[in-house]
C-alpha positions in Angstrom: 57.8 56.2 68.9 61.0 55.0 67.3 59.2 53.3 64.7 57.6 56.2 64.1 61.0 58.4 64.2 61.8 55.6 61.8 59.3 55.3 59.2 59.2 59.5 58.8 62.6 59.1 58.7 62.8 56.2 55.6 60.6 58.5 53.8 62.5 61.7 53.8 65.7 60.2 52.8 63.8 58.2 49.9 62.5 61.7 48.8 65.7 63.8 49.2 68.2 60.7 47.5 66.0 61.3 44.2 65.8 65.2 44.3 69.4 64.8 45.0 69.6 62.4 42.1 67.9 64.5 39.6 70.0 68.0 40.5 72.9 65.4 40.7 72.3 65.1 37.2 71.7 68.6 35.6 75.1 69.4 37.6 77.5 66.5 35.6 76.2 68.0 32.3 77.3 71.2 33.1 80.4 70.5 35.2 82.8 71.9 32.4 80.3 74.8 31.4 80.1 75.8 35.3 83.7 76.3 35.6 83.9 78.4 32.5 83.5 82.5 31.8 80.3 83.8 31.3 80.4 84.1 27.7 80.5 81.7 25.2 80.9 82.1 21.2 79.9 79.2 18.5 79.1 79.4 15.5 75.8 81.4 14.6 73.0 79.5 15.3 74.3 77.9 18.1 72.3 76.6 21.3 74.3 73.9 22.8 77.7 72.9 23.9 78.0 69.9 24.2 75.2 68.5 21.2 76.2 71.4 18.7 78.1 71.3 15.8 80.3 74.6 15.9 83.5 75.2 13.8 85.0 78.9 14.1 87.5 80.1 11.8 91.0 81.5 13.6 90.2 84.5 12.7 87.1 84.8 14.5 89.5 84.7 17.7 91.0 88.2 16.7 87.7 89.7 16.1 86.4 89.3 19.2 89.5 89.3 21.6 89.7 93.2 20.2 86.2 94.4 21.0 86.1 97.1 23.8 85.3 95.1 27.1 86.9 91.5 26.1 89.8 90.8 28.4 90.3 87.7 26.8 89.0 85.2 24.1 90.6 81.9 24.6 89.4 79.3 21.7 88.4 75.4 22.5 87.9 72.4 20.4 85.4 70.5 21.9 83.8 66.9 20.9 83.0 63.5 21.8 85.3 60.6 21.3 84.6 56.8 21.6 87.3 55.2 23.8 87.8 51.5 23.3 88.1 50.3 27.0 88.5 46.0 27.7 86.1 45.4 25.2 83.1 48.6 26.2 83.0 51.4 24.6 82.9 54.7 26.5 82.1 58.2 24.9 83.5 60.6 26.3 83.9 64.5 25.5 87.3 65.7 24.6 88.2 69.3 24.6 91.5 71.0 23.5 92.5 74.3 24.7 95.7 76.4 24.8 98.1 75.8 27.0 98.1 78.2 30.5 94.5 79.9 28.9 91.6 79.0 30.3 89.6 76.0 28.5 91.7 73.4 30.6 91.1 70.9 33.6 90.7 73.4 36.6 91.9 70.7 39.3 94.2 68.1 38.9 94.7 64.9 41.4 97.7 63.4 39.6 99.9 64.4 37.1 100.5 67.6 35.2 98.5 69.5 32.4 99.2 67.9 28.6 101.0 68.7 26.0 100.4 68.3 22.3 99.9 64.8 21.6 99.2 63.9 25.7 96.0 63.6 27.4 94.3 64.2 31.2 91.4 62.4 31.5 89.3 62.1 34.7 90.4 60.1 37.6 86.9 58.6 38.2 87.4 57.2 34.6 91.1 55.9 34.7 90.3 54.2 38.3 87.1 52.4 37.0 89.5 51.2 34.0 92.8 50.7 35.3 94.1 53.6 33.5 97.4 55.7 35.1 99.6 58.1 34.5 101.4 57.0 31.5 99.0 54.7 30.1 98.6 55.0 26.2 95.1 55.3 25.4 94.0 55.1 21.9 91.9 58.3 20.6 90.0 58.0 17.1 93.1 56.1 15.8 95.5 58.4 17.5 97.8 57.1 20.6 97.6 59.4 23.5 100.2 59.2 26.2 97.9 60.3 30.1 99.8 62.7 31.9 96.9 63.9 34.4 94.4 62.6 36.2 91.3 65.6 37.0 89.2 65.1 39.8 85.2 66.5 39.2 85.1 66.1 35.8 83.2 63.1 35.2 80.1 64.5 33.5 77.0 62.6 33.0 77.4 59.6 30.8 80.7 61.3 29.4 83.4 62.1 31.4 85.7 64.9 30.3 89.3 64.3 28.8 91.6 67.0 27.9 94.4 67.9 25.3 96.0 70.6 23.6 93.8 72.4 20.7 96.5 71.3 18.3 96.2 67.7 19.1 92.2 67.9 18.9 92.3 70.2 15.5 94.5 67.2 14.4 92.1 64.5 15.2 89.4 66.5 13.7 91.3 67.1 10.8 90.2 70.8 10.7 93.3 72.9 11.3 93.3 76.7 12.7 89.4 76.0 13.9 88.1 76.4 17.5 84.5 75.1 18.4 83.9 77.8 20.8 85.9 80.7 22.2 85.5 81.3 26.1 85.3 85.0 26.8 86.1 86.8 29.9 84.7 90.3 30.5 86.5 92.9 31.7 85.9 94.1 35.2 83.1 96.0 35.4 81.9 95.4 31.8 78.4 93.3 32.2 78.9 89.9 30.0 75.1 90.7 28.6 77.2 94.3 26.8 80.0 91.5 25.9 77.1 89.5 24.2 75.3 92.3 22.3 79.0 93.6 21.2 79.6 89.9 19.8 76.7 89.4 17.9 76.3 93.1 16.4 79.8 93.3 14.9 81.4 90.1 14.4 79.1 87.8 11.7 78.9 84.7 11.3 79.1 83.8 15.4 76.6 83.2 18.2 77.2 84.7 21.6 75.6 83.2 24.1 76.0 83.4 28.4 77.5 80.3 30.1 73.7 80.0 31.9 71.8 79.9 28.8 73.9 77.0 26.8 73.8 75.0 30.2 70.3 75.5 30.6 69.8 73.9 26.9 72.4 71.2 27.9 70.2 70.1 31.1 67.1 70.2 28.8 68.6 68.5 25.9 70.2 65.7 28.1 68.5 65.9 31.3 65.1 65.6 29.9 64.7 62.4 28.6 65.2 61.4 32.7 63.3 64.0 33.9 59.8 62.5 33.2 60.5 59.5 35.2 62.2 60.8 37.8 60.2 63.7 38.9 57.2 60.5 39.0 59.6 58.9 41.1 59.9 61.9 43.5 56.7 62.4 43.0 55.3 59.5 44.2 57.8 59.1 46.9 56.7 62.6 47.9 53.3 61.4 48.3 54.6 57.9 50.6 56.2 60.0 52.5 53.2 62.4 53.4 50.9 59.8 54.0 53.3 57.5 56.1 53.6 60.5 58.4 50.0 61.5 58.0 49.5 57.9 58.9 52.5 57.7 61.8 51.2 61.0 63.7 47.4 59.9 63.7 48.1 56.8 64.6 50.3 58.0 67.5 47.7 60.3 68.7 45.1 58.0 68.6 46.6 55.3 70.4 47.2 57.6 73.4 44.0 58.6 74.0 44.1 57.5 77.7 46.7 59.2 78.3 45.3 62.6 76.8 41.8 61.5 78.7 43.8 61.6 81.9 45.2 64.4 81.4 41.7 66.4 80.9 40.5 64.5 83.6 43.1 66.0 86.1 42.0 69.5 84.3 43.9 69.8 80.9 42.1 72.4 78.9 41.0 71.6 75.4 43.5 74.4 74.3 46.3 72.9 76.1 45.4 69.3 74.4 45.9 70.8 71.3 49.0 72.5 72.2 50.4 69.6 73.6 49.5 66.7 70.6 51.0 70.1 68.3 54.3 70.2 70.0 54.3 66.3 70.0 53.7 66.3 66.0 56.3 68.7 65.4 59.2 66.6 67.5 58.5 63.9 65.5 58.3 65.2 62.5 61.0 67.7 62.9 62.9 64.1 64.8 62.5 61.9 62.0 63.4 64.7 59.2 66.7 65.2 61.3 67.3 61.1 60.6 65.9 60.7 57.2 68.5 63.7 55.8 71.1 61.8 58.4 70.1 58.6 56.0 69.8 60.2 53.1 73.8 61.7 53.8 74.5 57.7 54.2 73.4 57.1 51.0 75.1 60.2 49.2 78.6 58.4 50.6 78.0 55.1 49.8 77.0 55.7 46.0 79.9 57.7 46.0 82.0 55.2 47.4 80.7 52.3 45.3 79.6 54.5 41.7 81.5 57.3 42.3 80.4 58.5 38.2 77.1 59.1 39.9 76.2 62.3 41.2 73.3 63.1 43.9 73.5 66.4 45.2 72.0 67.3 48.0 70.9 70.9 49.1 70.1 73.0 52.3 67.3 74.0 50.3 66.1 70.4 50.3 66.4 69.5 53.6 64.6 72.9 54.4 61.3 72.2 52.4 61.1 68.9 53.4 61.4 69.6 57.3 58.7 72.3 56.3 56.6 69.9 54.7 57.0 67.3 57.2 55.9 69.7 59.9 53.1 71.0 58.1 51.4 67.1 57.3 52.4 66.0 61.3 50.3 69.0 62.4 47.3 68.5 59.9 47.7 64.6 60.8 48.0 65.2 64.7 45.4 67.7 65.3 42.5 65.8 63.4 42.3 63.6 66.3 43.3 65.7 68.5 40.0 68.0 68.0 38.0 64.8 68.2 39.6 63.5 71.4 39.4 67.0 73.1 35.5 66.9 72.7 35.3 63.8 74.5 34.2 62.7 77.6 36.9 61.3 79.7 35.0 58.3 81.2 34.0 57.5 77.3 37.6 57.5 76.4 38.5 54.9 79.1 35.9 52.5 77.8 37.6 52.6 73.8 
């Protein structure tokens, strides 16, 4: 039985670490996007934040903070730089808003927020690299003084660094520009009446929910993992149906004694069923409970050891695969268990 509990329980967790892995990822890519108002304007024919090229004119911010049902219009300036780390490179995406608007790291572990020519970067990042508050970090030729470490910013393959949109513009070399402009609705105003307000009076701009650019963001970035990982879970999936396929009937076979003693004394085929039922569902239900106990295991130690990696489990999850689980153990224990209560008793002693 405990290698049972065991074996049911090895293939949960393998299944939930990689559903956890691949949600793990489509979270990172949106981390800055999630923490973000609903609306989003780049330049028209925009579909992406972070693989667009978007440069809006200053005066774009005006137009739109003064439509009916914009409480405010904050702009960003938003793109990758290569940092030059003991000998690696590391791209990372830097974006500069306005100081006390929205735009900004939303939680800092050290430090304060930065100033023009000053920088927060994420503390994943400055820990991996030996980086501290008042390191000078070199940006596109530019040196940066940290002032901030953020905590949950450490994006998927490019952690997030902040600085003032004057300090970005300069690095860019495209003064009074924004990439995008974060818009908050009013209360009570619906951001899909925002949108349609946007894109009908001022020209030139696309306006586009927060849900919509992150759902091109996971597809864009997300996808070229996707394929291998969902044959991953996939496949795992299927291990772990057939090793408890494989654990129940095997358990209820081997006990066929027992469950011929048990008619013997007057056990009624209905009441065999019943009873290898319940039995399938403890275990299954037993080693779900461990595998999502090992599976939690492993969500702490990546994090301990690669904290830049993500796996994000959900109740969700957990929930399908206990349903699942029970679903296989009671297909798997009941096969036999019809065979075994059509037997004779005497014949079962003699297998």
């Amino acid at each position: 039985m405990a290698v049972a509990v065991l074996a049911v329980g090895a293939a949960v967790a393998l299944v939930l670490l990689l559903t956890g892995l691949r949600r793990g990822m489509g979270e990172q890519v949106t981390t800055y996007l999630r923490h973000q108002p609903p609306v989003l304007v780049g330049q028209e024919g925009t579909r992406n934040f972070l693989s667009q090229t978007s440069v809006l004119p200053d005066s774009d911010i005006a137009k739109v903070a003064q439509l009916p049902g914009v409480a405010e219009a904050a702009p960003v300036t938003q793109g990758y730089a290569m940092l030059a780390l003991h000998g690696r490179h590391l791209l990372t995406v830097l974006v500069g808003y306005e100081p006390g608007r929205i735009g900004g790291p939303w939680t800092l572990a050290h430090g304060r927020f930065p100033g023009d020519g000053e920088l927060v970067i994420d503390q994943t990042l400055a820990k991996e690299h030996g980086l501290k508050v008042g390191s000078l970090l070199d940006v596109r030729g530019a040196k940066l003084r940290i002032v901030g470490l953020s905590s949950g910013t450490s994006g998927f393959m490019t952690p997030l660094a902040f600085t003032t949109r004057t300090t970005a513009n300069q690095l860019n070399d495209q003064p009074k520009t924004a990439t995008f402009l974060l818009v908050k609705p009013q209360p009570g105003i619906a951001p899909a009446t925002v949108i349609s307000r946007i894109n009908a009076t001022v020209p030139e701009v696309s306006a586009l929910s927060r849900d919509t650019l992150a759902a091109h963001d996971r597809a864009a970035f997300v996808g070229a993992f996707s394929g291998p990982l969902t044959a991953m879970t996939t496949i795992a999936a299927a291990v772990a149906i057939l090793v408890i396929a494989v654990t129940i009937y095997s358990a209820t076979r081997d006990r066929s004694r027992e469950y011929a003693t048990l008619k013997a004394i007057g056990l009624t085929r209905a009441g065999l069923l019943r009873l290898v039922g319940v039995q399938s569902v403890v275990l299954a239900v037993t080693g779900t409970a461990l595998g999502l106990g090992f599976a939690i295991a492993g969500v702490r130690a990546v994090a301990a050891v690669a904290p830049k990696y993500l796996i994000a489990l959900t109740a969700r999850d957990a929930i399908a695969m206990t349903i699942a689980a029970v679903v296989f153990a009671l297909v798997a224990g009941l096969v036999p268990a019809r065979y075994l209560a059509n037997l004779d008793p005497a014949t079962a002693f003699q297998r």
